[in-house]
C-alpha positions as CSV (number, residue, x, y, z in Angstrom):
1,X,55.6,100.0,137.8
2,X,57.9,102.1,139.7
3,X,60.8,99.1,139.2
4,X,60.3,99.5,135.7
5,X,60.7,103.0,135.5
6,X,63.8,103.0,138.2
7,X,65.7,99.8,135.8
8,X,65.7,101.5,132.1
9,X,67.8,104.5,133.6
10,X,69.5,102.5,135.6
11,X,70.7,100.3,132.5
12,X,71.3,103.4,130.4
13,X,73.4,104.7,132.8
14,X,75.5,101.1,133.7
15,X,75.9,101.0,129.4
16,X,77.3,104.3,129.3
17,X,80.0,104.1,132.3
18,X,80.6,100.4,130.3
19,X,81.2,102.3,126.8
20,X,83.4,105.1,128.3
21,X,85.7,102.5,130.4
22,X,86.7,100.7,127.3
23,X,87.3,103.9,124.7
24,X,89.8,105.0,127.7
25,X,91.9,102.2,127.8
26,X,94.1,101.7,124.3
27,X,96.0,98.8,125.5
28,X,99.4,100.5,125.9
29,X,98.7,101.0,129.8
30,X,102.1,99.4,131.7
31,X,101.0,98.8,135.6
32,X,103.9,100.7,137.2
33,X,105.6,102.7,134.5
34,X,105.7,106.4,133.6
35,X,103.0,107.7,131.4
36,X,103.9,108.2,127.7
37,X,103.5,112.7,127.3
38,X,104.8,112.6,123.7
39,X,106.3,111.0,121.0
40,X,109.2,109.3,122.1
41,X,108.7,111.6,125.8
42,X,107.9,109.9,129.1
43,X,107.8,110.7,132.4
44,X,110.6,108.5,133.1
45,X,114.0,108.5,133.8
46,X,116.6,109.9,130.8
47,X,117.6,107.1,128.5
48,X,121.1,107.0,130.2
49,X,119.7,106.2,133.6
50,X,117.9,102.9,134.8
51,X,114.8,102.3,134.3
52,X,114.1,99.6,136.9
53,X,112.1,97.8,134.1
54,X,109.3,99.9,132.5
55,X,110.8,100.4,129.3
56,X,109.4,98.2,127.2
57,X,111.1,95.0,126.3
58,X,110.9,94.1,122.4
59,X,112.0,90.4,121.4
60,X,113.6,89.6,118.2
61,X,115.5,86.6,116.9
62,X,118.1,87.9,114.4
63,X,118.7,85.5,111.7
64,X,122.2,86.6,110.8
65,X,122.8,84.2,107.2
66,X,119.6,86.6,105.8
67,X,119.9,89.5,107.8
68,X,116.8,89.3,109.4
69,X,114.7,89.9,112.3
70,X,111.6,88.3,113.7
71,X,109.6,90.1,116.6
72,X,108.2,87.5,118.3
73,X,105.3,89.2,119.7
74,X,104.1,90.9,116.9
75,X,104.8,88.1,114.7
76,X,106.3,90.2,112.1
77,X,109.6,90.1,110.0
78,X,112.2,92.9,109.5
79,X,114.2,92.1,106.5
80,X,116.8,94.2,104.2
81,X,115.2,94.8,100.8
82,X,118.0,96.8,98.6
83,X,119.0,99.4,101.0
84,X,115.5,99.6,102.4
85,X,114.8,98.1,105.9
86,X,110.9,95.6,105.6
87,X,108.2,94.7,108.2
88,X,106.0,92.0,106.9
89,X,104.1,89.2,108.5
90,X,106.0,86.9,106.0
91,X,109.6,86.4,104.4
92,X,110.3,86.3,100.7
93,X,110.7,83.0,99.7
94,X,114.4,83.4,98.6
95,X,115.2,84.6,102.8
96,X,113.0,82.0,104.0
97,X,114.7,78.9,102.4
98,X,118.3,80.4,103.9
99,X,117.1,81.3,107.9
100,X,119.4,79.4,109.7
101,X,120.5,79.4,113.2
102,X,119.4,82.6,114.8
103,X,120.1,84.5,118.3
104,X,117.6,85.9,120.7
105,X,117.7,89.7,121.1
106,X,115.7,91.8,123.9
107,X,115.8,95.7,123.0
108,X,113.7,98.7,124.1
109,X,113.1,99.6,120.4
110,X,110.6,98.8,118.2
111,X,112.8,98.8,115.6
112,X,115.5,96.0,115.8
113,X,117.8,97.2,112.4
114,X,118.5,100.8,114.8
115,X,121.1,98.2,116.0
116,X,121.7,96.1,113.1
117,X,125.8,96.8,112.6
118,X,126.6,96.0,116.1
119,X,124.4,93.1,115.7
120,X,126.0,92.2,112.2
121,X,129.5,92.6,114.0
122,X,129.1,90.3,117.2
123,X,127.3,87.9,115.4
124,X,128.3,86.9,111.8
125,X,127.4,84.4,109.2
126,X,128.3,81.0,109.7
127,X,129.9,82.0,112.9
128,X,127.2,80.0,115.0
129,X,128.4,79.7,118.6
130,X,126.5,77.4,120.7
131,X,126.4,79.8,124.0
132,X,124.0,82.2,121.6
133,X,122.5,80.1,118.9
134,X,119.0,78.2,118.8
135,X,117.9,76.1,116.1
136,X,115.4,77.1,114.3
């Protein structure tokens, strides 16, 4: 009897520390790297010095005949839609038939097109060079 009455408070208590562990963590945690104070804030270095790698890396493969972007972890597109930058999880059909060759990118942003002229410069249309370029 007195097991019985030591294990249900026991359990309550064990399903509670459980429940509060998990509603603390929201998956942004980087082992090693400054915590995030605001938007766009860390504790961190100033964007000008080093940051001995705890920014966080973003990959992209910019498609440059469409003007394009892929994240490859978030499995999303960034695409030009008039004068409008896009996120979708899919191309329009008329982008998707033209892809092409496209070149790996690694910034700290999660937006690629913050970049996208200097991007547009070094790497043109129909200007595939085979020290940058991947097939598709």
């Amino acid at each position: 009897m007195k097991l019985n009455q030591m294990t249900k408070p026991l359990i309550f208590l064990s399903s509670v520390l459980f429940v509060i562990s998990f509603s603390a963590f929201n998956g942004d945690i980087q082992i090693g790297c400054p915590p995030v104070l605001a938007k766009g804030k860390t504790a961190g270095p100033p964007k000008h010095a080093k940051a001995h790698g705890c920014r966080a890396k973003y990959t992209y493969r910019y498609y440059p005949s469409v003007k394009a972007y892929y994240d490859v972890n978030r499995r999303a597109y960034f695409y030009l839609e008039g004068s409008s930058w896009r996120m979708s999880v899919s191309l329009p059909s008329v982008l998707r038939v033209q892809l092409g060759d496209y070149v790996s990118i690694e910034m700290g942003s999660d937006k690629p097109y913050t970049n996208f002229e200097e991007h547009q410069q070094k790497y043109p249309p129909g200007q595939v060079k085979k020290k940058w370029a991947k097939k598709k």
